[in-house]
C-alpha positions in Angstrom: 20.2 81.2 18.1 17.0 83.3 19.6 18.9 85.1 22.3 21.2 86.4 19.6 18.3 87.3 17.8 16.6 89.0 19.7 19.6 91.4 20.0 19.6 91.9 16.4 16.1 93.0 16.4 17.4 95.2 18.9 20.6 96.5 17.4 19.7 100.0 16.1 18.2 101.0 19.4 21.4 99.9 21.2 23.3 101.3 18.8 21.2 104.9 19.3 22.4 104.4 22.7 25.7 103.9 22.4 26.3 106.8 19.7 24.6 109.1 22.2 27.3 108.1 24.8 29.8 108.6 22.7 29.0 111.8 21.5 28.8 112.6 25.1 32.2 111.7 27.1 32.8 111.8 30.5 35.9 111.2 32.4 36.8 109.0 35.8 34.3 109.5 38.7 32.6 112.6 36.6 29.9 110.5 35.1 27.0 112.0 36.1 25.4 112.2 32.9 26.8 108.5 31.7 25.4 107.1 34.8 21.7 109.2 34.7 21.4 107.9 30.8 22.1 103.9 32.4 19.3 104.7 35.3 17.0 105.8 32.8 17.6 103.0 30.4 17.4 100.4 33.5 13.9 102.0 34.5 12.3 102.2 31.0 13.1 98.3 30.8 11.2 97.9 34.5 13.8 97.4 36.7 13.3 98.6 39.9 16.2 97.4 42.3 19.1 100.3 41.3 21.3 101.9 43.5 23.5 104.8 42.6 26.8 106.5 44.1 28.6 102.7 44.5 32.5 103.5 43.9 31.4 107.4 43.8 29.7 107.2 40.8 29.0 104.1 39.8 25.6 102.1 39.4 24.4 98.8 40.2 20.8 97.2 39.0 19.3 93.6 40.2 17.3 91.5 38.1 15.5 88.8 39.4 14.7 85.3 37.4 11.4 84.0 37.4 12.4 81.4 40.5 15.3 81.8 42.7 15.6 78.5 44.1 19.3 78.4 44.7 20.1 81.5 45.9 22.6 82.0 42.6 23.6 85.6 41.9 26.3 86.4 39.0 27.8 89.6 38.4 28.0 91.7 35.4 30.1 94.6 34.8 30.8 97.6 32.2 32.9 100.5 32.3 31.3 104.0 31.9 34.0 106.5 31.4 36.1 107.9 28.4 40.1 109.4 28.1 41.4 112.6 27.6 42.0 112.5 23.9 40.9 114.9 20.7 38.6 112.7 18.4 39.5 112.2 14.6 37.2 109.4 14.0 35.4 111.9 11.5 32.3 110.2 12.7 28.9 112.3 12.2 28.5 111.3 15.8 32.1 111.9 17.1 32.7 113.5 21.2 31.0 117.2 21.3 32.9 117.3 24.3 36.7 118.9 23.1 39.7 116.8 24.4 37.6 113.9 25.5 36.7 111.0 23.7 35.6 107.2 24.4 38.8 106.3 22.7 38.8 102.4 24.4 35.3 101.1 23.7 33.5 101.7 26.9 30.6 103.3 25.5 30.5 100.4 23.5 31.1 97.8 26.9 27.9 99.8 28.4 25.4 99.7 25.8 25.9 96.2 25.6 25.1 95.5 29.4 22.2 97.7 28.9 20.7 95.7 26.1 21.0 92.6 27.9 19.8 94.4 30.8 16.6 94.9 28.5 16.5 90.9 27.4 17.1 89.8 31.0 14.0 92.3 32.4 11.9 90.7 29.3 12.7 87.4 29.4 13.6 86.3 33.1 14.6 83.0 32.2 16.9 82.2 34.8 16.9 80.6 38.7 18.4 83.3 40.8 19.7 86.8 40.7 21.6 89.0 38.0 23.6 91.4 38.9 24.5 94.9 36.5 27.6 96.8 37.3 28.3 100.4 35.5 31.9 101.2 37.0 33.4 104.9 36.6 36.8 105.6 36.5 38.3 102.2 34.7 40.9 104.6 32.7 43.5 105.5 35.9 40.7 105.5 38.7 40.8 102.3 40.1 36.8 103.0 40.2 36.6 99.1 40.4 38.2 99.0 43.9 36.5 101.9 44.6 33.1 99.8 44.0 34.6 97.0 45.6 35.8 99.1 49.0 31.9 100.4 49.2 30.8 96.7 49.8 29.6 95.4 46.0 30.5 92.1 46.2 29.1 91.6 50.0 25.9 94.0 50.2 24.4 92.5 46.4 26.0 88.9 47.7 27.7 88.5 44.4 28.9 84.7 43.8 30.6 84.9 40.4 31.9 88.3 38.1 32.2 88.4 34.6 33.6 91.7 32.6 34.2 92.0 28.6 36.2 94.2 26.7 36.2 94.7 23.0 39.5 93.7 21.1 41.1 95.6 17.7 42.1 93.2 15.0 40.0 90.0 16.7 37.3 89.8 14.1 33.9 91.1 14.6 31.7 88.7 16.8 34.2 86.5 18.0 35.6 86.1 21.7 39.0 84.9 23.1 39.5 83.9 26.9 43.2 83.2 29.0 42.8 81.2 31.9 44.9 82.5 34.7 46.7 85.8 33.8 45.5 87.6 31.1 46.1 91.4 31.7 49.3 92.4 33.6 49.4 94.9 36.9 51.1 97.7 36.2 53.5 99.8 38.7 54.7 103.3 38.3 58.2 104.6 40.0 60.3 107.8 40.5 63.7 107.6 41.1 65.7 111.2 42.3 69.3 111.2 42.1 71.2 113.7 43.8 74.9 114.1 43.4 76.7 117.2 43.9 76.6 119.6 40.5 79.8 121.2 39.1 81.5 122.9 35.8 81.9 120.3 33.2 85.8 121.0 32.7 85.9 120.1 36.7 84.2 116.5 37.0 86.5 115.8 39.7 84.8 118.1 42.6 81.1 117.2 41.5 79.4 114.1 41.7 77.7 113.3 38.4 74.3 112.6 38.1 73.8 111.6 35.0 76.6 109.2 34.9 74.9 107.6 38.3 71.6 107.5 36.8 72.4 106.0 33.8 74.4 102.9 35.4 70.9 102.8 36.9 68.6 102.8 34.0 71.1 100.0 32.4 71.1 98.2 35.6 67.0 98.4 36.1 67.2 96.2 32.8 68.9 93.2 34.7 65.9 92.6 36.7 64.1 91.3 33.4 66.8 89.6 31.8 68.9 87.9 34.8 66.1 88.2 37.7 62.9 86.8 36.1 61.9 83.3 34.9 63.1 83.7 31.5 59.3 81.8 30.7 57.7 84.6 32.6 56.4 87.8 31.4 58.1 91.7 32.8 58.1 94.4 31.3 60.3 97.4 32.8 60.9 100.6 30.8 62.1 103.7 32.2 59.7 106.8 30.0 61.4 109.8 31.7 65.0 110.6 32.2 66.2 114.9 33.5 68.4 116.4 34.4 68.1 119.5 36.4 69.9 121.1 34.1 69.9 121.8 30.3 73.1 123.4 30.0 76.0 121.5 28.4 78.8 122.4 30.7 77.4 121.8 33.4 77.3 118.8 35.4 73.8 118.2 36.5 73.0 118.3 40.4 70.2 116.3 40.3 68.3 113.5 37.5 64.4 112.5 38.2 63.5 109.0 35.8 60.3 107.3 36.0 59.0 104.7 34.1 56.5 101.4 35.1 56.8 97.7 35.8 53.9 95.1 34.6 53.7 91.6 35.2 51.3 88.7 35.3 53.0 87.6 38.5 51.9 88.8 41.8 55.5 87.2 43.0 57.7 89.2 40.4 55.5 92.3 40.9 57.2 92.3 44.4 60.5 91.3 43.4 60.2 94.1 40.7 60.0 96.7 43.5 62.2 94.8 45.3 65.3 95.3 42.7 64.2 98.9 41.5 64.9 100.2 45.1 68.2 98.3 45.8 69.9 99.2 42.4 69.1 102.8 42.4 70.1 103.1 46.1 72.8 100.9 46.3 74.2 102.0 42.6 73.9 105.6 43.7 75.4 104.8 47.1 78.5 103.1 44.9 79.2 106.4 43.2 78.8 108.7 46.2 75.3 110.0 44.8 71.9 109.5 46.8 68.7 107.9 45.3 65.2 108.0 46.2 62.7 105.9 45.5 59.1 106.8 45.0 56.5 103.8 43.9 53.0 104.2 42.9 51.3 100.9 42.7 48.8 100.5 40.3 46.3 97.7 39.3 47.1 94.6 40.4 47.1 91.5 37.6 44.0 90.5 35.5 43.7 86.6 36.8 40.9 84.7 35.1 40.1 81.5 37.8 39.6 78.3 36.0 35.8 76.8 36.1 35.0 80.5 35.6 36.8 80.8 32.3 35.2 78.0 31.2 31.9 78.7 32.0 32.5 82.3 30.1 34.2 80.5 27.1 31.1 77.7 26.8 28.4 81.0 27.4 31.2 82.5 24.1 31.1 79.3 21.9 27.0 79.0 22.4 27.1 82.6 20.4 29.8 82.7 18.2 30.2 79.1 17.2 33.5 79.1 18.8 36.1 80.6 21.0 39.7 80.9 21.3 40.4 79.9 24.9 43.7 79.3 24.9 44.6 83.1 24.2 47.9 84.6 24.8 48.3 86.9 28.5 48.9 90.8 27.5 50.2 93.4 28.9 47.9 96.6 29.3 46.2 96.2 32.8 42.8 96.5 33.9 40.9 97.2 37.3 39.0 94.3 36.7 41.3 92.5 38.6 40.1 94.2 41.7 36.5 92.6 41.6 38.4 88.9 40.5 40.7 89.2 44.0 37.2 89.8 45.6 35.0 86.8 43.8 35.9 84.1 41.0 35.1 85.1 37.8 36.6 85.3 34.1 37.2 88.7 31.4 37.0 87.9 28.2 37.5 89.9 24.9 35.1 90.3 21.9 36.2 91.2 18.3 36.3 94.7 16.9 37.6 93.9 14.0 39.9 96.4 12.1 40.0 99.6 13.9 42.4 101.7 15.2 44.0 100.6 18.2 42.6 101.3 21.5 43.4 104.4 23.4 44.1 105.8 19.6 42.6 109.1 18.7 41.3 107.3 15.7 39.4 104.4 17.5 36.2 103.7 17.7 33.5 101.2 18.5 32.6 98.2 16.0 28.5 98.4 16.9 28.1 95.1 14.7 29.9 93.3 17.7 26.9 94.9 20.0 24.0 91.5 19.5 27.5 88.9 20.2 27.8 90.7 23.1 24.7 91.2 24.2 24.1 87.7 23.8 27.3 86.6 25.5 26.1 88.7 28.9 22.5 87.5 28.2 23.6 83.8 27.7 26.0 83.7 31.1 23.7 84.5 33.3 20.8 81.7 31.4 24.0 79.0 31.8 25.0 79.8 35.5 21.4 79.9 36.4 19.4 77.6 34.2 15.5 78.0 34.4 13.7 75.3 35.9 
């Protein structure tokens, strides 16, 4: 099709591009450089409508259609930023930046936005208003509330989102859509026990810790198996379990355990906090111990609304031929979800074929996926906002 190639004409310049941000990792709201190379990019293709500093850090660009009859404006996002992680890609244009790497595609996710950026500056072939969104801090740093909180959605009076992320072992090219849920939230939690610490040949005068706090890591595993909708997705796992002490006479006078909860249901996400703070306090409370309970919520579920998911999966199967859209939820969460609480809109994954996981020191970017992507951004915004 021509919008696809036209990207393939373009595909060693975006693939220059996205080899220079990955040889040059930033992480979080620490961007700067990530965020100057977009500007620069976004100005050499004649936009003229960028703002800077959104969510910290972050960047947003308008492009205008050739007619905006409608008042249509659709949203378009990327993540800039890269993880703490040592590189062993071997690539001749691996991180020069030691213990950083773009280890999860996003230097990938942002030289695709910018080539469609290019197309859509070209071409114009739309009724309305497109809308470029470079978000810092994706990996931990909720940068897409941060965006959100400085006004995106209102100020640029965004109508519709749309985000992409590139997916291991989905061949190369090819896109898969979940309607509803499709990336979990994702909770974090402390608990403290405190007993009363003693000799080991004494149990009797102590209270034991560790004996409390493992009736409470079993117990934390009835919440999934005898609370939840056995058809429903939670996951709980408990990462971290100390005592205070290493000795192995002694009875510990304290245990810390942490661990997360993810779900694809707003409703079980509460329950889930619910439960973990009644079984450790009232299990603790059972064997004269004390619990406390700290919890750290994190990104809320990934929830795809319907006409939008189908809109992305049509805008998919006009590149690729065809789409899975009936893919299965997963777990890993994504701040996404804090622009799709805000406005309708869909995420969808592209094929990276077979890499290394994501988040895997070994990972890296599939650039033959770049002129499907492109084309997926650059075909949304033609479909939501057809020329007249």
């Amino acid at each position: 099709m021509p919008i696809k190639n036209s990207f393939a004409e373009m595909h060693g310049e975006i693939t220059g591009w996205r080899r220079h941000l990955h040889e040059n990792p930033e992480l979080l709201y620490d961007v700067h450089e990530t965020a100057a190379f977009v500007v620069e990019r976004l100005k050499e293709f004649g936009i003229t409508e960028i703002t800077t500093g959104i969510g910290r850090t972050g960047v947003v660009a308008t492009i205008k259609g050739k007619t905006d009859t409608k008042g249509r404006v659709v949203g378009l996002r990327a993540d800039m930023d890269a993880l703490p992680i040592e590189e062993a890609t071997g690539a001749e244009y691996s991180s020069k930046v030691p213990g950083k790497m773009h280890a999860c595609g996003h230097d990938g996710h942002t030289s695709m936005l910018l080539g469609a950026a290019k197309y859509l500056a070209e071409t114009r072939n739309f009724d309305g208003t497109a809308v470029l969104i470079f978000q810092p801090a994706e990996e931990g740093g909720a940068g897409a509330k941060a965006m959100c909180d400085d006004g995106l959605m209102d100020r640029w009076g965004i109508q519709e989102v749309y985000g992409m992320h590139n997916e291991p072992g989905l061949p190369v090219g090819e896109f898969s859509i979940c309607n509803g849920a499709s990336l979990a939230s994702s909770d974090e939690f402390e608990i403290i026990v405190t007993g009363k610490g003693g000799h080991a040949a004494v149990p009797h005068e102590a209270v034991d810790t560790t004996l409390v706090a493992a009736h409470i890591l079993i117990s934390l595993q009835t919440i999934v198996a005898r609370n939840v909708d056995p058809i429903k997705r939670v996951v709980l796992t408990v990462g971290t379990f100390k005592t205070d002490s290493e000795a192995s006479n002694v009875i510990a006078h304290s245990v810390r355990m942490a661990g997360t909860v993810r779900t694809l249901d707003p409703e079980y996400r509460k329950l889930a906090e619910e439960r973990v703070r009644r079984i450790a306090t009232d299990t603790a409370s059972a064997f004269g111990a004390s619990a406390e309970v700290n919890w750290d919520a994190g990104y809320p579920a990934t929830i795809n609304t319907p006409d939008e998911t189908g809109y992305a999966a049509d805008a998919a199967r006009a590149v690729a031929g065809s789409v899975n859209d009936n893919a299965d939820p997963i777990m890993p969460s994504e701040d996404f979800a804090y622009m799709l609480e805000e406005r309708p809109g869909a995420y969808i994954s592209i094929g990276n074929g077979d890499s290394a996981m994501c988040h895997h020191p070994a990972f890296d970017f599939n650039d033959d996926a770049t002129p499907a992507g492109c084309s997926w951004f650059a075909e949304l915004v033609e479909r939501r906002m057809p020329a007249l």
